[in-house]
C-alpha atoms as one frame of an Amber mdcrd trajectory, in Angstrom:
protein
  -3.686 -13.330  23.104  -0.834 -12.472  20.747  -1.444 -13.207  17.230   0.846
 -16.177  15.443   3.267 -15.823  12.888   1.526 -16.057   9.747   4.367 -18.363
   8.372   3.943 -20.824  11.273   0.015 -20.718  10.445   0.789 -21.893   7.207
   3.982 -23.996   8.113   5.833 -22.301   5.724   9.578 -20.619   5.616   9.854
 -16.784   4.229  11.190 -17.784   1.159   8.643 -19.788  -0.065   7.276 -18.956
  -3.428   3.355 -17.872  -4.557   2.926 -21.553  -5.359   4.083 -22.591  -2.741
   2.123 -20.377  -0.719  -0.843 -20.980  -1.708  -0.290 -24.888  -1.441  -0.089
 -24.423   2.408  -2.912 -22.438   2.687  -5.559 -24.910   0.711  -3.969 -27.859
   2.545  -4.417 -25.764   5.597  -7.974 -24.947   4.410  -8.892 -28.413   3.698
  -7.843 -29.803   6.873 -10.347 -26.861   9.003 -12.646 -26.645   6.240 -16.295
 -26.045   8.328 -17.715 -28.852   6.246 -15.357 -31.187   7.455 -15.680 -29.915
  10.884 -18.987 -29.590  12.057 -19.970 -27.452  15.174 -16.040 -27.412  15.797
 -15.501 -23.323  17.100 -11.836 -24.310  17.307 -11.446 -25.942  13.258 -13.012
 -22.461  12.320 -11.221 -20.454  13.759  -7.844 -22.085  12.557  -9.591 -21.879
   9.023 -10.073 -18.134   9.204  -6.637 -17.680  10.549  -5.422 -19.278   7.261
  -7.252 -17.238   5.366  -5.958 -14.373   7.323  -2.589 -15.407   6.700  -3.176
 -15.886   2.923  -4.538 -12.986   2.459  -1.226 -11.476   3.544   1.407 -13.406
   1.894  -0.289 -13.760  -1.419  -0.073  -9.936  -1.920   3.757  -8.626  -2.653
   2.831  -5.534  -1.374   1.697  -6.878   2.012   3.577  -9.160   2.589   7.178
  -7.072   2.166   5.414  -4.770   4.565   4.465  -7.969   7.353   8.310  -9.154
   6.502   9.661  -5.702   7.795   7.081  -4.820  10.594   5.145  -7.764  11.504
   1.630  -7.695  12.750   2.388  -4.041  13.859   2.214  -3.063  10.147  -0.993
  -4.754   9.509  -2.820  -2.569  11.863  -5.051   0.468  11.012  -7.781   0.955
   8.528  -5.385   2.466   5.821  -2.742  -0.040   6.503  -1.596  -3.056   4.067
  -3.939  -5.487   4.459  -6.612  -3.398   5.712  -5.827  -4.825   9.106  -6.000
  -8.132   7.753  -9.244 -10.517   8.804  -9.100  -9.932  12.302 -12.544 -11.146
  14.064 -14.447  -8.814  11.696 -13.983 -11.620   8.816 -17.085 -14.288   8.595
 -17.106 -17.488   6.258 -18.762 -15.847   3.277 -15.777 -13.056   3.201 -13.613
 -16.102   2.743 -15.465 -17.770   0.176 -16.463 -15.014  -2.171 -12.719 -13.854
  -2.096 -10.654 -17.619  -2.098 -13.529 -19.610  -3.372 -11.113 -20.838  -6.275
  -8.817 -22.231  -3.929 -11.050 -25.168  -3.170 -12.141 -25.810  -6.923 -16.145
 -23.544  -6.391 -17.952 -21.712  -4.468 -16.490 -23.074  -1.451 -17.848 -26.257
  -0.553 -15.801 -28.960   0.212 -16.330 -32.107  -1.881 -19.962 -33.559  -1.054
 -20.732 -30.619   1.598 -23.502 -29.046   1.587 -24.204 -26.259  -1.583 -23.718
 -22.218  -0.731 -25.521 -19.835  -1.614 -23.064 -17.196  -3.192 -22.904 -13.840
  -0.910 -22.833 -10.885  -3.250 -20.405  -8.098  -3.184 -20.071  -4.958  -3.601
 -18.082  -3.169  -6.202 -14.539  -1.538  -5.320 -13.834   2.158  -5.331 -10.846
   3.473  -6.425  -9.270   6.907  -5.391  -6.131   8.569  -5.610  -4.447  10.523
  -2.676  -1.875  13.086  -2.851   1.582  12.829  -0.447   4.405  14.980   0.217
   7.762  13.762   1.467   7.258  14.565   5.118   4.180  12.444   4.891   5.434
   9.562   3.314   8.526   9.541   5.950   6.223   9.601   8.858   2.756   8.308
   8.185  -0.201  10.526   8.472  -3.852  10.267   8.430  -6.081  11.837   5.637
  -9.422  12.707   5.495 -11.434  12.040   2.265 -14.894  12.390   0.845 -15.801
   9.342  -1.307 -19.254   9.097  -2.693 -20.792   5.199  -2.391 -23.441   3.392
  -2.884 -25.205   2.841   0.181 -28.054   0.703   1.110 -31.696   2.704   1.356
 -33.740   2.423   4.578 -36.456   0.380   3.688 -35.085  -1.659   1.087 -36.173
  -5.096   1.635 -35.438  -8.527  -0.620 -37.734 -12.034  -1.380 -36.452 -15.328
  -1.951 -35.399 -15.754  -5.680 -38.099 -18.124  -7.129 -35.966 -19.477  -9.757
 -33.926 -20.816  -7.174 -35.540 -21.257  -4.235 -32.958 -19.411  -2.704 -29.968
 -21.564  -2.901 -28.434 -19.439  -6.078 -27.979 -22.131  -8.460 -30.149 -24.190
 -11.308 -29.412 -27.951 -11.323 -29.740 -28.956 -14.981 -29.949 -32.197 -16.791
 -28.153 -33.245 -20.092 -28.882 -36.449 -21.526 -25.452 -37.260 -22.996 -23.873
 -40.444 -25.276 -22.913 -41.569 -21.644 -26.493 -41.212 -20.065 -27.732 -38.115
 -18.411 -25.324 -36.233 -16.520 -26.070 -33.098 -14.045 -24.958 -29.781 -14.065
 -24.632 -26.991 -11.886 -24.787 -23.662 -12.760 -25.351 -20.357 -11.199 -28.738
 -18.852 -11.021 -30.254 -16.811 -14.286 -32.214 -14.874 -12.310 -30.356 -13.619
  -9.275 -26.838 -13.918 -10.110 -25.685 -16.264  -6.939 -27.155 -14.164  -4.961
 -30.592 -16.411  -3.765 -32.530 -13.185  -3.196 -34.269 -10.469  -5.767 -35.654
  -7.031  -4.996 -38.999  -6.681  -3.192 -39.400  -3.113  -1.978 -37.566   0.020
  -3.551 -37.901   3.050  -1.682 -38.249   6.206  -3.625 -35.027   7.424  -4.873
 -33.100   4.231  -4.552 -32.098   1.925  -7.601 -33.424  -1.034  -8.849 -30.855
  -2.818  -5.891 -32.246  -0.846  -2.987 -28.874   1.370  -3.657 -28.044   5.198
  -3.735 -24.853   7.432  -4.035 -24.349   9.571  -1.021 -21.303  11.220   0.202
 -18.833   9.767   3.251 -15.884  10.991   4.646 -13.440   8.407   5.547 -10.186
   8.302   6.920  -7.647   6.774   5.828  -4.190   6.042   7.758  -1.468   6.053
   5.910   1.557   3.857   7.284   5.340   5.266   7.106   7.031   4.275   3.920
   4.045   4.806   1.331   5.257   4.876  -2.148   4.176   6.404  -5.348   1.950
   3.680  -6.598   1.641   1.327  -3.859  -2.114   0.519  -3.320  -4.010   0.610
   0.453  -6.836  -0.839   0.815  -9.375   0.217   3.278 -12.287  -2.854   3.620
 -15.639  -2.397   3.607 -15.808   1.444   2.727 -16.575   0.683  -1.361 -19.645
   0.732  -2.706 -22.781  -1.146  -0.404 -24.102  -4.471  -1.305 -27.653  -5.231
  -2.028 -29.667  -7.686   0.000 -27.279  -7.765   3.191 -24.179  -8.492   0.911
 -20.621  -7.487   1.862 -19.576  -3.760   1.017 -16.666  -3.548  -1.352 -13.687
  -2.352  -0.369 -11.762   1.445  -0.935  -8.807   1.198  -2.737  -6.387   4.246
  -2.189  -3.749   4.910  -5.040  -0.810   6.664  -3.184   1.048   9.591  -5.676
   3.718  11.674  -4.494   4.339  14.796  -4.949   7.495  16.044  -6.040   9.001
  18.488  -2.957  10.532  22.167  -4.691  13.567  21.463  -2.665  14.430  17.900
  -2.016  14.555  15.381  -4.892  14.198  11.770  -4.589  15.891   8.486  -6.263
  14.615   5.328  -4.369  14.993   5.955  -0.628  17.899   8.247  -1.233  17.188
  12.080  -1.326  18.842  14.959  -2.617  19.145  18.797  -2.119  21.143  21.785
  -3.329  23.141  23.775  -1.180  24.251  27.528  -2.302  26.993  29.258  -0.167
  29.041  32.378  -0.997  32.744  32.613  -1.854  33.662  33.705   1.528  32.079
  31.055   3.382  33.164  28.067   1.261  36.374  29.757   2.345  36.641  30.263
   5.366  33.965  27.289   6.314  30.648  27.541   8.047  27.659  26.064   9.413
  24.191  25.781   8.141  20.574  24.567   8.550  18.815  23.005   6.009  15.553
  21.070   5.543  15.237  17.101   5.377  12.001  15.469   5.767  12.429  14.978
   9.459  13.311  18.224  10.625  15.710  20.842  10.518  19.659  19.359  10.611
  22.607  21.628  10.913  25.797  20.612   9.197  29.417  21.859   8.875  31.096
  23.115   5.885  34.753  22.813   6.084  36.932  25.759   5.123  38.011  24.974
   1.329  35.379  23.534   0.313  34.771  23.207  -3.658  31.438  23.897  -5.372
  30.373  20.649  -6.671  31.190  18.920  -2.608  28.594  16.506  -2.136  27.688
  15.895   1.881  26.124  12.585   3.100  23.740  13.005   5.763  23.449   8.460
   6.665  19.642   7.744   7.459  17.963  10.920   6.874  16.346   9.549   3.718
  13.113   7.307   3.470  12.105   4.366   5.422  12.845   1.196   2.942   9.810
  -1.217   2.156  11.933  -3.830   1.111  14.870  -3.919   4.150  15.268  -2.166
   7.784  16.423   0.986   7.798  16.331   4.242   5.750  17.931   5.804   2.525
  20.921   8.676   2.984  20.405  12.626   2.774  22.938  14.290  -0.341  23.681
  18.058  -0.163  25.415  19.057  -2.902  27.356  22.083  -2.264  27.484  25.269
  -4.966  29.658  28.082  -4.593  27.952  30.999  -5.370  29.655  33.515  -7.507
  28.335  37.721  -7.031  27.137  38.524 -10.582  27.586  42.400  -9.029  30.237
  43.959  -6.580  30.163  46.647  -4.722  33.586  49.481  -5.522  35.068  48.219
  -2.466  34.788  44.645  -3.044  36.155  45.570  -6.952  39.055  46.940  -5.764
  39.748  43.886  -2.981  39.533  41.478  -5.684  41.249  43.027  -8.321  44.418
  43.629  -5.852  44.294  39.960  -5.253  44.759  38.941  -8.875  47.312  41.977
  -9.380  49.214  40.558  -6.373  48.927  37.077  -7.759  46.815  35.767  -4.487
  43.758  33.715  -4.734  44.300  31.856  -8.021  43.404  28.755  -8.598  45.890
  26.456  -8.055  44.524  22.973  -7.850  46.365  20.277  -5.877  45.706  17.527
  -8.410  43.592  15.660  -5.904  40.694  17.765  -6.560  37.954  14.925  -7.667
  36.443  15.731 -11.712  32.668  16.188 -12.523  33.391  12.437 -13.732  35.143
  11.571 -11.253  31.833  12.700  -9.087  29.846  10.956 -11.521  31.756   7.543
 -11.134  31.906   7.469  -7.415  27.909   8.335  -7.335  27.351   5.413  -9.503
  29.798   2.933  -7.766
């Protein structure tokens, strides 16, 4: 079944604002909320698919990438959103991550209390990118070293609570006694303490060992932009949910081709002869090899626009432009021969230069790149 828009979830337009956003979704939230709808497979999964959707559009990041590519650029474990909620999502994901949404821990007014899920802490790596990767996507293999749950390690019912996480306490108050709620002293939310430790584990059942993970990285990665790969952070104890892996992108400058936004730039040296009589040459761009034509004439300083061989953009379709920018190399040594040749040119008056007027400055260049 193909997945809905995740504007029309939330009955929203694309140019609604965070506010706004997040409106939808608690009304939307409300209105499926489990404790409202008891038993009801259908309310719950409308409530996760909100959540799904929120989870998206409350993120800039994600949700410029879902405005370009849709559900297609939700997908993969390295991908914005982590793939979003998908089936793999339960209740207690949705809770412990949008619990402030409906005023708690989640319950919704006079429901019955939850017992708070713990999680596990995020990891945070950086991952190197050249050009060509960031134009195409790749996929990268990483080690990451997590906490991971010990064979063995078991858990008890928290006494203090009896399980449900939280300490009712009673105030007596100039208006009578009131009742509080607050979260449990001795397990943190959690309703569960430690029981067994295995050897080498700590005091959480928990120990650092060493994963590889893969990460995929989706076309149009930036310097800076943040991935997020769920459930590969650190473990957490007593059946919690696992944090999630968050991947710092950095790019690394190319030798050749230079960026500014989605536009790229490159250098182009020819000789004297072949900026005058014109040629043809092969360069580099970051998706593949291009030939292109160098007119006879042509004046050091010629700048070449190659449309759509720069990067993908996040923010729009399409992709930046390819500059060459053409230099005339000048011999620093001649051979006797070539001496003579170009000495009998300037003796015979040939070959000066003799501009036509129409001949564009350096700020003239400047302007026009600017404009």
């Amino acid at each position: 079944m193909a997945k809905r828009d995740y504007y029309e979830i939330l009955e929203i337009s694309k140019s609604a604002s965070a506010d706004e956003i997040k409106k939808a979704y608690r009304k939307m939230a409300i209105k499926f909320h489990p404790d409202k709808n008891p038993d009801d497979k259908s309310a719950e999964e409308k409530f996760k698919e909100a959540a799904e959707a929120y989870e998206v559009l409350s993120d800039g990041n994600k949700k410029a990438r879902y405005d370009q590519y849709g559900h297609a650029g939700m997908s993969g474990n390295g991908g914005f959103g982590g793939g979003g909620f998908g089936g793999g999502m339960n209740m207690d994901d949705i809770f412990s991550q949008f619990g402030d949404i409906f005023g708690g821990g989640g319950g919704f007014g006079g429901g019955q209390t939850r017992t708070q899920q713990v999680r596990g802490s995020n990891l945070r790596v950086r991952i190197k990118l050249s050009l060509e990767d960031i134009v195409n996507g790749t996929q990268k293999t990483i080690k990451v070293k997590r906490l991971k749950v010990v064979p063995g390690a078991t858990s008890k019912t928290c006494t203090t609570c009896n399980g449900t996480g939280a300490q009712i306490k009673l105030m007596n108050t100039m208006f009578g006694q009131m009742q509080t709620q607050t979260t449990c002293s001795t397990c943190q939310g959690v309703g569960k303490i430690a029981d067994k430790i295995p050897e080498g584990a700590n005091n959480q059942g928990l120990r650092k060992e060493d994963e590889e993970v893969t990460i995929s990285i989706p076309a149009g990665a930036r310097d800076g932009i943040q991935l997020n790969v769920r459930g590969k952070g650190n473990d957490a104890p007593f059946g919690g949910i696992p944090g999630d892996l968050l991947v710092v992108v950095e790019e690394q400058a190319d030798e050749n081709i230079k960026r500014e936004g989605d536009n790229l730039h490159q250098e182009l040296y020819i000789s004297f002869a072949e900026a005058a009589l014109g040629t043809s040459k092969e360069i580099n761009t970051v998706g593949g090899k291009v030939k292109i034509k160098i007119d006879a004439g042509t004046q050091s300083g010629k700048i070449l626009r190659l449309a759509g061989k720069g990067l993908p953009s996040l923010e729009s379709y399409g992709k930046g432009d390819m500059y060459v920018h053409i230099n005339v190399w000048t011999p620093q040594k001649l051979t006797d021969s070539q001496e003579d040749f170009f000495k009998k040119q300037v003796e015979n008056g040939e070959m000066l230069a003799e501009p036509s007027g129409k001949e564009k400055t350096f700020f003239d260049k400047v302007r026009d790149f600017f404009n």
